[in-house]
ZAMARGU-4260 file (C-alpha; in steps of 0.2 Angstrom, whole numbers, plus 5000, padded with zeros to 4 digits):
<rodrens>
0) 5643/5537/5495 | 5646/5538/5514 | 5638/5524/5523 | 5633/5532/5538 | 5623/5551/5543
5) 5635/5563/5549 | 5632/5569/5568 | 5641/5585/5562 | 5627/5593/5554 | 5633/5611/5545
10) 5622/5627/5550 | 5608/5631/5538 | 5620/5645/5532 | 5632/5636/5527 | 5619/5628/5517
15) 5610/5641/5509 | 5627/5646/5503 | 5632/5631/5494 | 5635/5633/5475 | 5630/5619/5462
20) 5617/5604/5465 | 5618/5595/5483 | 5608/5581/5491 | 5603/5584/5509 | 5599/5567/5515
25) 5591/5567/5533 | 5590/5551/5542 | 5599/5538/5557 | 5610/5523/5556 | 5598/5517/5566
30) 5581/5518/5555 | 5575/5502/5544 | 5568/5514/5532 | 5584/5523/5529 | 5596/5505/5528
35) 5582/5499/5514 | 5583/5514/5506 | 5601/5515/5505 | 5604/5502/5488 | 5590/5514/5480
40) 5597/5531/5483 | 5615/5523/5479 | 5611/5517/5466 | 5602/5532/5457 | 5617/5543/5463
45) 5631/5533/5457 | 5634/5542/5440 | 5630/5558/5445 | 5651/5564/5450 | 5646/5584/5450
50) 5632/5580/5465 | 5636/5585/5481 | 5630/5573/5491 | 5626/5577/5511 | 5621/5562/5523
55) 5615/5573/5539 | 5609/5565/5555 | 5592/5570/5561 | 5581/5570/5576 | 5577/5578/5591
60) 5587/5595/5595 | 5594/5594/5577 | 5592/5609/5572 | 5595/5609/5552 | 5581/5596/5550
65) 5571/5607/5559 | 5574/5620/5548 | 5568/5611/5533 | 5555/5603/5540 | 5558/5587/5540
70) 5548/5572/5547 | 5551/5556/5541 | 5565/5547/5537 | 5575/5546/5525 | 5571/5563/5516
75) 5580/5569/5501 | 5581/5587/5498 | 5587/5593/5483 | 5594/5610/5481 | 5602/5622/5469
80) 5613/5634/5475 | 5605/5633/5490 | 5588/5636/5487 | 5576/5620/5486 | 5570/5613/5470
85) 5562/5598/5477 | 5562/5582/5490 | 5558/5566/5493 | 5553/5556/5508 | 5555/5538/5510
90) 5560/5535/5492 | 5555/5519/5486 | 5564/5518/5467 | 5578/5526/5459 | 5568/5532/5446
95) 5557/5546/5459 | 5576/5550/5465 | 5584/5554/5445 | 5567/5562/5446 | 5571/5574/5461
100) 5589/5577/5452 | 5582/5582/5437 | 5573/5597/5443 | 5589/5603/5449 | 5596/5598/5431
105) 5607/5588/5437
</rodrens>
């Protein structure tokens, strides 16, 4: 698991096309509620070797946040083939995020 958001977010394109179950994580470095998070989501992911996992930075001018709406930080979004089969913002247990995986059937 990558420690810290990538400033090189991918278009929503790119996205939407991805094939097989990915993790869009939205947050900052710089947020308390994603560091405390961190251990949780970690944790909850660390089996799962199929999972795309994307860490993306978010915030003002972003515009792939934007495009999903997002709001708080962190926020999981879970997708299948590029289509969104759940989220999950400011988790707060491993269990609600193998929860949001398990949608995707992952």
């Amino acid at each position: 698991m990558s420690s810290s958001y990538n400033s090189d977010a991918p278009a929503r394109h790119d996205i939407d096309a991805l094939a097989g179950v990915t993790l869009l994580e939205f947050g900052t470095d710089w947020c308390g509620h994603c560091r405390m998070a961190q251990p949780i989501i970690a944790a909850a992911i660390a089996k799962q070797s199929e999972l795309r996992h994307l860490k993306v930075e978010d915030g003002k001018g972003r515009p792939l946040g934007r495009s999903f709406g997002v709001k708080l930080w962190p926020t999981l979004i879970c997708l299948r083939d590029g289509q969104e089969v759940g989220r999950l913002v400011r988790p707060a247990s491993g269990a609600a995020v193998q929860e949001l995986l398990a949608r995707a059937g992952k």
